[in-house]
N, C-alpha and C positions, 0 to 999 in steps of 0.2 A: 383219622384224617392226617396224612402227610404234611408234615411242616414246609414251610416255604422256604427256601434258602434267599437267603438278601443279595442281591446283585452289587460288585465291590462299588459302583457310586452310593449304596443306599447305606453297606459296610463303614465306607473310610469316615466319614463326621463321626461315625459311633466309636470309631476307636482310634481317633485321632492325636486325642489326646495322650493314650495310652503309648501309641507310637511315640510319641516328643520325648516320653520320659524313656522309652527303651532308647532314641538317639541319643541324649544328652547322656543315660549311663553309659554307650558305647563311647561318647566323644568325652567323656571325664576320666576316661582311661585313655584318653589317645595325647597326645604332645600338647603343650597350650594353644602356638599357632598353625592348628591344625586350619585347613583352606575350608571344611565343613562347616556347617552349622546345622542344628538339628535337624530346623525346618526342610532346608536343602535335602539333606539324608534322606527322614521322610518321603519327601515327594521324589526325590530319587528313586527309591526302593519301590515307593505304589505304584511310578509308570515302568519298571522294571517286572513288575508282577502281572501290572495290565497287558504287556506286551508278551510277556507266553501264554499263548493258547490255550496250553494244556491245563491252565491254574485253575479249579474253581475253589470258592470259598463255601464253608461251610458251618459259619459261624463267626462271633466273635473271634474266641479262643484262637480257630483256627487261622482267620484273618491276622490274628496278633503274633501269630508262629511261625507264618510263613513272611510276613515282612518284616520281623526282625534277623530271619534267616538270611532274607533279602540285602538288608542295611549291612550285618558281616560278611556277606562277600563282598559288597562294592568295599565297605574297611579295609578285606583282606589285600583286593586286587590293586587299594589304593596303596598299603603299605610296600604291597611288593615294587611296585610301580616305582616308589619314592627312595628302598632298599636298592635298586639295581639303579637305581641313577645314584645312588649315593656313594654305598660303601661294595654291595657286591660280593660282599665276601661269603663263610661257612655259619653254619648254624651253630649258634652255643647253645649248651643243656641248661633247661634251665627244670626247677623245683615247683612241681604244679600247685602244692600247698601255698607257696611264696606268690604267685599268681593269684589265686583264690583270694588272699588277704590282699594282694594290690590294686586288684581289681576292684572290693568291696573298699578300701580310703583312697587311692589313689591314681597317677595315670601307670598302665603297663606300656613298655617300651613296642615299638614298633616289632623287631626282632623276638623279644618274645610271643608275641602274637601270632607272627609269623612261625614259629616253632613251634606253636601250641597247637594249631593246623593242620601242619603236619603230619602231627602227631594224632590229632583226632583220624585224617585221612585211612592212616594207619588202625585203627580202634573200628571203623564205619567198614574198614574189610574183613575183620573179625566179627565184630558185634555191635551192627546198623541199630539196634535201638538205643545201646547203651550209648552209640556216638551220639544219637537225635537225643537222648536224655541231655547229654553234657551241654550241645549248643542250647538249646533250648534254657537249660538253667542258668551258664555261664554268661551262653554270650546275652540271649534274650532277658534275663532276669526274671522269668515265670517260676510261679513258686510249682511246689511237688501237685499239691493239688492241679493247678492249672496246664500241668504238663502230663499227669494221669488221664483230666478230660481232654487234653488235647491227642491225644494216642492211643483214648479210646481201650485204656489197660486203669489195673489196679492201684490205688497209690503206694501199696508197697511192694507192687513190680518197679516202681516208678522207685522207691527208695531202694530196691536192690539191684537195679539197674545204676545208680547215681553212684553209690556206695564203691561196687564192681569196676565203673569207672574211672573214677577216683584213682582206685587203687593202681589201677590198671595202667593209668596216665603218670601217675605219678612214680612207677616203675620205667614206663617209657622215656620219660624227661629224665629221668635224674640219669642213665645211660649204663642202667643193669640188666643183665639179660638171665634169661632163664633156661 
């Protein structure tokens, strides 16, 4: 018997809560007086997701994957937004390990964010899962497990994909080439 997929009104209370805490870890890396607030974020993001057609959900998980993807791009396009009125200027290299750890106690600079981006941009045209692995860990904070069921692969494609990434990024940031 075919399971029922949840319609996103009957989705979003279920995983409402789950969303707040992936905003507040997006916006406790962001500047203190950031104009955001979680909630905003949030509901930002779900009428962002409501509004393409194309979106359906297909789950918790998946509800929870696609609108934290949601929440970093409005981050992203906020940053940029606030970069080109600001300073405008070149991208500096930055150290993805050094990220990794700022992200987990601290806020990350807007500019590196924006560098990190990029540089994913670049990773998603070589190797699209390994890029959906990084957002999904990094940006979303889904652990291995939750990112295996979400993509519907192994958890140790999911750990050798993260690994690869990693690697991978952090040759890209630090501005070695091969």
């Amino acid at each position: 018997m075919p399971t029922k997929r949840p319609e996103a009104a009957e989705l979003f209370p279920v995983i409402y809560g789950e969303l707040r805490r992936v905003a507040g870890r997006y916006l406790s890396r962001e500047r203190r007086n950031h104009t955001l607030q979680p909630t905003a974020l949030v509901h930002e993001a779900w009428l962002k997701l409501q509004n393409e057609r194309s979106v359906q959900l297909h789950g918790r998980t998946h509800g929870l994957a696609l609108a934290a993807q949601a929440m970093r791009r409005l981050l992203v396009d906020h940053g940029r937004h606030q970069k080109r009125d600001k300073r405008g200027g070149g991208v500096q290299p930055v150290a993805f390990d050094d990220l990794l750890k700022a992200a987990a106690t601290a806020a990350v600079p807007v500019e590196d964010l924006l560098t990190l981006e990029a540089a994913l941009t670049r990773l998603e045209a070589e190797d699209p899962r390994a890029a959906q692995v990084v957002v999904l860990r990094f940006f979303s904070g889904m652990s291995s497990p939750e990112v295996a069921e979400y993509l519907q692969v192994s958890l140790r494609t999911v750990e050798s994909e993260w690994t690869y990434a990693r690697a991978w990024l952090k040759r890209e940031l630090s501005g070695e080439k091969t």
